[in-house]
Backbone as CSV, one residue per row, in Angstrom:
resi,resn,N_x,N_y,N_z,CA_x,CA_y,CA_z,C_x,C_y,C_z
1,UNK,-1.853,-3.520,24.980,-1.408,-4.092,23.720,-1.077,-5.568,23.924
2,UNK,-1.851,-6.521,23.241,-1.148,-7.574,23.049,0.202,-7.910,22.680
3,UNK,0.611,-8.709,23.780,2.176,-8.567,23.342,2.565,-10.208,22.624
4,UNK,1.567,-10.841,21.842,1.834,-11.496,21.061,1.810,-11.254,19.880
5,UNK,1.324,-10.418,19.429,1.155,-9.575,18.528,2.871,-8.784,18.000
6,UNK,3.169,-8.147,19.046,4.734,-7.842,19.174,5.839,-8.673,18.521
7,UNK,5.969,-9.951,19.416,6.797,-11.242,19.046,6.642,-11.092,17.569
8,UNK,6.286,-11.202,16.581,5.973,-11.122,15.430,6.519,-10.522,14.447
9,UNK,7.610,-10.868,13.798,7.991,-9.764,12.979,8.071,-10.476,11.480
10,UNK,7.538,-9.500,10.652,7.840,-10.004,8.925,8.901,-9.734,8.468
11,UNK,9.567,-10.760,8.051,10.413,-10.624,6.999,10.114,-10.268,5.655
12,UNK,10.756,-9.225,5.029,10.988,-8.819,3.614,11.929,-9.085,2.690
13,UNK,11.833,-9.825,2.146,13.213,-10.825,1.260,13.520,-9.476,0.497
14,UNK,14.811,-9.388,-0.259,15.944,-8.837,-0.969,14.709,-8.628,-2.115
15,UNK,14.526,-6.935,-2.710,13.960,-6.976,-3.927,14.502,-6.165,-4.644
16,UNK,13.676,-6.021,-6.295,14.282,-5.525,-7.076,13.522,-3.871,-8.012
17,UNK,14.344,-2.951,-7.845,13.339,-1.917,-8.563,12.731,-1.956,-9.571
18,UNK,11.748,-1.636,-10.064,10.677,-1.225,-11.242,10.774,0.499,-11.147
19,UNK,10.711,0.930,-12.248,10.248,1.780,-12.452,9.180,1.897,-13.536
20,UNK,8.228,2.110,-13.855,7.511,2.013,-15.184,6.568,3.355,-15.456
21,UNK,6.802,3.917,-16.137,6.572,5.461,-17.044,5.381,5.284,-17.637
22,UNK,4.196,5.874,-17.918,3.255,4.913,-18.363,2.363,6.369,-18.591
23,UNK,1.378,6.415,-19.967,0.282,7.151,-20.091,-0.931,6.934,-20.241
24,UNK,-2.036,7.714,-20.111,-3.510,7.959,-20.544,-3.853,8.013,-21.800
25,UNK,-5.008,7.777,-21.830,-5.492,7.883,-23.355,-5.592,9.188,-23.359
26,UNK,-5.728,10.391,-22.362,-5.655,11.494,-22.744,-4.023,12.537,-23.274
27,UNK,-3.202,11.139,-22.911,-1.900,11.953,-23.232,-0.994,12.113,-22.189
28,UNK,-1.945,12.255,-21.240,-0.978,12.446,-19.866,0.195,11.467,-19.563
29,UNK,1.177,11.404,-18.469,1.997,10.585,-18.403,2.299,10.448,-16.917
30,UNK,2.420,9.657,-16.085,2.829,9.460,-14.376,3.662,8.309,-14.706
31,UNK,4.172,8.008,-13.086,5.285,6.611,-13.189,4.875,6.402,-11.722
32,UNK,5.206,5.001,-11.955,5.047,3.971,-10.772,6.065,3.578,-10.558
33,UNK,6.562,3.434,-9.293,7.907,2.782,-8.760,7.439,1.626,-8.139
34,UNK,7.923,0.525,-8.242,7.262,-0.921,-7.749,9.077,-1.224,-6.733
35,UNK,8.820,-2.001,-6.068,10.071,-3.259,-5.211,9.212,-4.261,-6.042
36,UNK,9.995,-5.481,-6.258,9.478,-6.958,-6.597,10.633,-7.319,-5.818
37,UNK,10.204,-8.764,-5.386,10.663,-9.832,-4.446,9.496,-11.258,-4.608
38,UNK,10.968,-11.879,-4.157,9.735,-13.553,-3.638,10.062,-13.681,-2.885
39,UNK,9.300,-14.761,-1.643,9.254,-15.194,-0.771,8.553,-15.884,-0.362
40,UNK,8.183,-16.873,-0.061,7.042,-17.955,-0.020,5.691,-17.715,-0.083
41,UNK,5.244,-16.508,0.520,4.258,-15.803,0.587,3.645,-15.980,-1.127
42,UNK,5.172,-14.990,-1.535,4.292,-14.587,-3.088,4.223,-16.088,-3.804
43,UNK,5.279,-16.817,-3.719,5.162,-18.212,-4.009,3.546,-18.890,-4.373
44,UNK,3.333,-19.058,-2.998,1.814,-19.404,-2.826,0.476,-18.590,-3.400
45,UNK,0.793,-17.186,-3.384,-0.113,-16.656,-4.209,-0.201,-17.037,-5.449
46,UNK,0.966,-17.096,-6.100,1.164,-17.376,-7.782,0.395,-18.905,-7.579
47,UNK,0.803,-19.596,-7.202,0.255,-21.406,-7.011,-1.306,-21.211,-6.570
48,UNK,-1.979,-20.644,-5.874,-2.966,-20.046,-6.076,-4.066,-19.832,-6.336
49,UNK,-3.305,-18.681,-7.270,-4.065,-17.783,-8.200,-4.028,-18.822,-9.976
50,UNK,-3.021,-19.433,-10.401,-2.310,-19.608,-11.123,-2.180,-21.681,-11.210
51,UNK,-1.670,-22.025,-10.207,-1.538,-23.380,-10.337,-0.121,-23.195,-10.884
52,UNK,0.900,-22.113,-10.531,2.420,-22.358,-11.541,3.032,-22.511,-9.838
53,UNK,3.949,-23.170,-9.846,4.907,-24.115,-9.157,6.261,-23.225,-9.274
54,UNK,6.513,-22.567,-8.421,7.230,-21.475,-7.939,8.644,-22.312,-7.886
55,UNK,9.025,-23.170,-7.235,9.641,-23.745,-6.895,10.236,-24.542,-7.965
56,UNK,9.494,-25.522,-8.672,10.239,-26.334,-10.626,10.218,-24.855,-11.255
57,UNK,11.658,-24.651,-11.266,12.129,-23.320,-12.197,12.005,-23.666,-13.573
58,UNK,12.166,-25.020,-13.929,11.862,-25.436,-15.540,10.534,-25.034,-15.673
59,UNK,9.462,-25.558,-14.879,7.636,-25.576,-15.546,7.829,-23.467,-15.045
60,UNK,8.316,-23.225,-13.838,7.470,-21.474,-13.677,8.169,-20.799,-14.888
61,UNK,9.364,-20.703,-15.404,9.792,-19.972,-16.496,9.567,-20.056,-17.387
62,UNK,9.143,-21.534,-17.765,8.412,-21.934,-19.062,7.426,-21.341,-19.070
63,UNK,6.964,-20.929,-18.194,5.219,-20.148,-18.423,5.061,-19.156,-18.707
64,UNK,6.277,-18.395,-18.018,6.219,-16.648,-18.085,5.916,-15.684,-19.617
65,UNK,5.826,-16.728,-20.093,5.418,-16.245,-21.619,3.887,-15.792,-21.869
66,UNK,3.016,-16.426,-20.880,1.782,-16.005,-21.073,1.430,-14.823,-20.182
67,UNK,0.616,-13.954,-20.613,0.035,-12.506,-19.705,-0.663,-13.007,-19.034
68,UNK,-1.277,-14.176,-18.861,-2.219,-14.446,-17.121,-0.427,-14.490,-16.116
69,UNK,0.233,-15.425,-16.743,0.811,-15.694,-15.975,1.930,-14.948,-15.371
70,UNK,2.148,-13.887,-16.830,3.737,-13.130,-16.335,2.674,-11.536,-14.959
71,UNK,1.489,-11.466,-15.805,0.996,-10.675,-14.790,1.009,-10.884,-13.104
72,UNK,0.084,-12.225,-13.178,0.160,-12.693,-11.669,1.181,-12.745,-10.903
73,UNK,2.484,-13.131,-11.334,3.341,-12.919,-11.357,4.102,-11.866,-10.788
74,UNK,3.705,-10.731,-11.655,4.133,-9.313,-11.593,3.548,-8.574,-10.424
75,UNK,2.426,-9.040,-10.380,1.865,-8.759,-9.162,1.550,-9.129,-7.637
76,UNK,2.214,-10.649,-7.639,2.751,-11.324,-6.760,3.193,-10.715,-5.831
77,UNK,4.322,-10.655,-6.574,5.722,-9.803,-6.682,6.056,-8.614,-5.652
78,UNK,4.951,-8.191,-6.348,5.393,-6.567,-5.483,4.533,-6.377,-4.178
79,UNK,3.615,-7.477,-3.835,2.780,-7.839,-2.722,3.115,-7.527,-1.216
80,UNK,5.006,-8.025,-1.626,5.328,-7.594,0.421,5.729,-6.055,0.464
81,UNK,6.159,-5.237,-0.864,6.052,-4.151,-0.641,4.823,-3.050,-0.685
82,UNK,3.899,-3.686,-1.406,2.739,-2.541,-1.537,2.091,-3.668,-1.579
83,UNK,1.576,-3.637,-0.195,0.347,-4.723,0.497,-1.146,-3.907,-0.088
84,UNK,-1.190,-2.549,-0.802,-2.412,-2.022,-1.422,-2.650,-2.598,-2.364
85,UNK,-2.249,-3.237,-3.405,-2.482,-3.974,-4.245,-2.627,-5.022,-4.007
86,UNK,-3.096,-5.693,-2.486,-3.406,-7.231,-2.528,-5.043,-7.214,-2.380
87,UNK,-5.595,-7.039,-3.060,-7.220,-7.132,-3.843,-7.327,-7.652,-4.736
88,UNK,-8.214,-8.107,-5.766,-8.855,-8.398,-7.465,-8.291,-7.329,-8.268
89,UNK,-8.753,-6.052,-7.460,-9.095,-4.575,-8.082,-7.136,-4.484,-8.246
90,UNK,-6.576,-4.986,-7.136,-5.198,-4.210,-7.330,-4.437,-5.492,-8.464
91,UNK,-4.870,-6.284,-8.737,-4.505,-7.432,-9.997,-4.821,-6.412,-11.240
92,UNK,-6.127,-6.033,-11.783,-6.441,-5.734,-12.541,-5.954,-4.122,-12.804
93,UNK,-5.350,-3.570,-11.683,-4.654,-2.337,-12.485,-3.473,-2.293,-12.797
94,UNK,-2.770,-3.163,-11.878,-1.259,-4.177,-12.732,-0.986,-4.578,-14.137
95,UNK,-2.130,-4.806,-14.424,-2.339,-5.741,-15.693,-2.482,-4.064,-16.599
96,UNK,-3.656,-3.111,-16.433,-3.410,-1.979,-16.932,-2.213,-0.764,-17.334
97,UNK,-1.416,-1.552,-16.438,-0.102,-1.280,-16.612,0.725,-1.577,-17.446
98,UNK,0.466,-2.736,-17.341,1.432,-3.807,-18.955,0.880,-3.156,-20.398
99,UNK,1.786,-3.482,-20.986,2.046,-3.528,-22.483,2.964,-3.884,-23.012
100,UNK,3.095,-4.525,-24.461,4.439,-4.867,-25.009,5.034,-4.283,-24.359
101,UNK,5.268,-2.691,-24.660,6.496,-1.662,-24.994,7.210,-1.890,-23.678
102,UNK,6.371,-2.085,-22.408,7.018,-2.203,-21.135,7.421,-3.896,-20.954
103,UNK,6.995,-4.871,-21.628,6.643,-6.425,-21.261,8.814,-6.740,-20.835
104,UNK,9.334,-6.009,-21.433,10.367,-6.430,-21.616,11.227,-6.065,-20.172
105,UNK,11.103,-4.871,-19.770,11.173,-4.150,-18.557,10.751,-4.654,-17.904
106,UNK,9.504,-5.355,-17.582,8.945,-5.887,-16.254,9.617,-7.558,-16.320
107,UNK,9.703,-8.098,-17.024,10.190,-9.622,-17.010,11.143,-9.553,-16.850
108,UNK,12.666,-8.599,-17.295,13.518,-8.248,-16.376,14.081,-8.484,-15.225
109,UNK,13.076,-7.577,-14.482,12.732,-7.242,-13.012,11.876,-8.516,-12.339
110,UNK,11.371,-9.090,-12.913,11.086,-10.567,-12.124,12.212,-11.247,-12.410
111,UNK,12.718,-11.132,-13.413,14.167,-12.092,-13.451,15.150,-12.481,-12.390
112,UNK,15.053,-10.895,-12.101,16.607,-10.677,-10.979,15.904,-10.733,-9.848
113,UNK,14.396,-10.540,-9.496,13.915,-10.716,-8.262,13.917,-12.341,-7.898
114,UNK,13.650,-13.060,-8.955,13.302,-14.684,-8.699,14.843,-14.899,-8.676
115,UNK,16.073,-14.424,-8.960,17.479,-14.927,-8.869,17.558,-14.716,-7.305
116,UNK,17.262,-13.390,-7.029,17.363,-13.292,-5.381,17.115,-14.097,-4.480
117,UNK,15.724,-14.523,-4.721,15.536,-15.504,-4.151,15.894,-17.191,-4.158
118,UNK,16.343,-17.615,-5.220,17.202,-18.652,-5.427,17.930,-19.025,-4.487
119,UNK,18.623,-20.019,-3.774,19.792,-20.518,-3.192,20.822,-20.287,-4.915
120,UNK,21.927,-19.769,-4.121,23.291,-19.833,-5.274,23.549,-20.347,-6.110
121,UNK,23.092,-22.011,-5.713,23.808,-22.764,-6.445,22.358,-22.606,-7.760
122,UNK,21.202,-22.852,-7.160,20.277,-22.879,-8.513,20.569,-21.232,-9.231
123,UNK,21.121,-20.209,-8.663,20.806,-18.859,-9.070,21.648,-19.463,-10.376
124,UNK,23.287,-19.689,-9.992,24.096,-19.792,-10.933,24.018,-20.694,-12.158
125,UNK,23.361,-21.869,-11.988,22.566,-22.576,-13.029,21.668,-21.992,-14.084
126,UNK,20.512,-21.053,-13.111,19.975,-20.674,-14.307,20.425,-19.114,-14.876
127,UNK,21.017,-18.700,-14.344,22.316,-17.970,-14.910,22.632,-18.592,-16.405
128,UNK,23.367,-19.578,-15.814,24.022,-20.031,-17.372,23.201,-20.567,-17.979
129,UNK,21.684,-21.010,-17.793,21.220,-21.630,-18.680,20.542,-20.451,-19.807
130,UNK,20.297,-19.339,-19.003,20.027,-17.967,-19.384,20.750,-17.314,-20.716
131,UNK,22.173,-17.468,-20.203,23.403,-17.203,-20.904,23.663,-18.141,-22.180
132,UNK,22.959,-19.048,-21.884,23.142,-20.254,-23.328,21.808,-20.267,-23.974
133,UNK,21.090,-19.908,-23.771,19.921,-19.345,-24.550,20.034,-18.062,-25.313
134,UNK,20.659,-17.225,-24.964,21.016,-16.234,-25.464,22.106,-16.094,-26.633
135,UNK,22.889,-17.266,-25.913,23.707,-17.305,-27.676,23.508,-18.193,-28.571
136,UNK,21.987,-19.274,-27.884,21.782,-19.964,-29.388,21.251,-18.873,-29.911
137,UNK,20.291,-18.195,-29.252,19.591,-16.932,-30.374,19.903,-16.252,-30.903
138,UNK,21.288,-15.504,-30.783,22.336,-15.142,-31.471,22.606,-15.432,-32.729
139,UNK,23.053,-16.717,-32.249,23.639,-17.740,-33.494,22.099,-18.402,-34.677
140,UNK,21.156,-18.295,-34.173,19.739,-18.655,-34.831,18.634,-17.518,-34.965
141,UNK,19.278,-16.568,-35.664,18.665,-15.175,-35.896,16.633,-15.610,-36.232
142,UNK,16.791,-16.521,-36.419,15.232,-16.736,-36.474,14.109,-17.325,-35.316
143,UNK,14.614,-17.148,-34.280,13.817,-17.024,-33.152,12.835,-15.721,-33.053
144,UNK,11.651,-15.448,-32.591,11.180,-14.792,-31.885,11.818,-13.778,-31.360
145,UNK,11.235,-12.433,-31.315,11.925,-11.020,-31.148,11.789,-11.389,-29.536
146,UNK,10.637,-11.933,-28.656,10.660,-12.100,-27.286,11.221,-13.110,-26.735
147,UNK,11.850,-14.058,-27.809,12.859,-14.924,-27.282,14.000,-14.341,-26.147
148,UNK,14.629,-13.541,-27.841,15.787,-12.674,-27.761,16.114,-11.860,-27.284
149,UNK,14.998,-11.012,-26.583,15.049,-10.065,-26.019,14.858,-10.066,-24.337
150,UNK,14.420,-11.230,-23.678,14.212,-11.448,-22.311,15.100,-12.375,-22.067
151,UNK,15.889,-12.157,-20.602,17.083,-13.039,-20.143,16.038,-14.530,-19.757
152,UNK,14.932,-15.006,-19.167,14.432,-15.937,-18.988,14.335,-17.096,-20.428
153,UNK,15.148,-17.998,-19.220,15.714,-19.030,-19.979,14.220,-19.723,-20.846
154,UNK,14.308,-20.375,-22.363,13.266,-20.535,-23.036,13.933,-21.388,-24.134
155,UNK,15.092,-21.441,-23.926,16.088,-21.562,-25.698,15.426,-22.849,-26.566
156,UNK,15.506,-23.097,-27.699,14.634,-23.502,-28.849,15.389,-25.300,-28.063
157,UNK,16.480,-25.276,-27.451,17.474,-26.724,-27.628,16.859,-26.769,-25.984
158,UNK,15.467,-26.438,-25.219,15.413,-27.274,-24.488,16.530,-26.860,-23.174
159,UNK,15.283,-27.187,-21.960,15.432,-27.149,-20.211,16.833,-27.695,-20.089
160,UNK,18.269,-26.977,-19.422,19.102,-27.564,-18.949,19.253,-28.391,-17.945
161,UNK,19.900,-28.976,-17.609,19.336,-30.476,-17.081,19.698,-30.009,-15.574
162,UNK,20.222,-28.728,-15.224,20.510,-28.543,-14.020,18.672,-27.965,-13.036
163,UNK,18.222,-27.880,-14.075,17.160,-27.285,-13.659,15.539,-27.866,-13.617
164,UNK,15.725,-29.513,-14.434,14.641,-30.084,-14.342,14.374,-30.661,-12.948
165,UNK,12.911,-31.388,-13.155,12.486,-30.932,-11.562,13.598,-32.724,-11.407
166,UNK,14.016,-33.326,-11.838,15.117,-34.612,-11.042,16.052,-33.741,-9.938
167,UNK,16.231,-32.460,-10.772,17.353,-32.570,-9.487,17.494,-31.391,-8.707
168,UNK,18.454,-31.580,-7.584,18.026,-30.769,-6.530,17.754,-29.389,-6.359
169,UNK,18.304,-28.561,-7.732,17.880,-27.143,-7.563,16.290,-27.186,-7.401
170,UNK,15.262,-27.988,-7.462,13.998,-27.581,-8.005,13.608,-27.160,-6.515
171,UNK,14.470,-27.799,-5.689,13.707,-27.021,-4.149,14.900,-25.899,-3.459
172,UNK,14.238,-24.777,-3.593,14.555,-23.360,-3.499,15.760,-23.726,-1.784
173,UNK,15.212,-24.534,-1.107,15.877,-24.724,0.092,17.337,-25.557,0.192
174,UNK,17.326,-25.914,-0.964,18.732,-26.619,-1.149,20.117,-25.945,-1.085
């Protein structure tokens, strides 16, 4: 045995459960249990696959609104735990997975996985910027039902300033 091979060990960053319940057109019903996590790895896949910038939390959250992107994403994601889905083929049954009814459930679960990975100080930023999006929408009942309904920060009043790429949260290593 090569014993450089040995020396070698992967790290698995802190992730977050999925569960997702899901049927056939014949009626039937199974569930998938996913881990999501980031870690530079998935980072770079998303940048990529994607061209979204893992790292400026203002431009990657701003994006998550689109299905190329919240997919890739989604499937990033769950890459260091179920290395079977790192194919085309394992993108495209991810995506078979999604639907509204679940869209809300899975963005979630990237939420708290991309907080994990955060340094503190950016976690707690976009925490509150999260938290203040949520009660303009509150207070401005005429937003978008997917505004209102996903903790990823989006709010109608605009990127908190803790989080544009000027300042130092935008690099995850800070």
């Amino acid at each position: 045995m090569d014993s450089r091979a040995t020396a070698l060990r992967r790290r698995i960053a802190p992730s977050v459960p999925l569960s997702l319940e899901l049927s056939d057109d014949n009626g039937s019903s199974f569930k998938r249990e996913f881990r999501l996590c980031f870690d530079f790895n998935v980072c770079a896949v998303i940048e990529d696959r994607i061209g979204v910038n893992v790292l400026d939390a203002k431009d990657f959250l701003s994006k998550l609104k689109s299905p190329k992107v919240i997919s890739v994403c989604f499937w990033a994601s769950l890459l260091p735990h179920h290395p079977d889905y790192d194919i085309d083929e394992g993108l495209l049954v991810i995506r078979s997975y999604m639907d509204e009814s679940n869209l809300e459930q899975i963005s979630n679960a990237l939420w708290e996985a991309y907080l994990l990975y955060c340094p503190e100080k950016k976690r707690v930023a976009l925490r509150q910027l999260a938290e203040q999006g949520k009660s303009e929408a509150e207070v401005n009942p005429t937003q978008s039902p997917t505004t209102t309904q996903s903790p990823l920060p989006g709010s109608s009043s605009g990127p908190s300033p803790e989080v544009t790429s000027d300042s130092e949260l935008t690099n995850s290593a800070a």
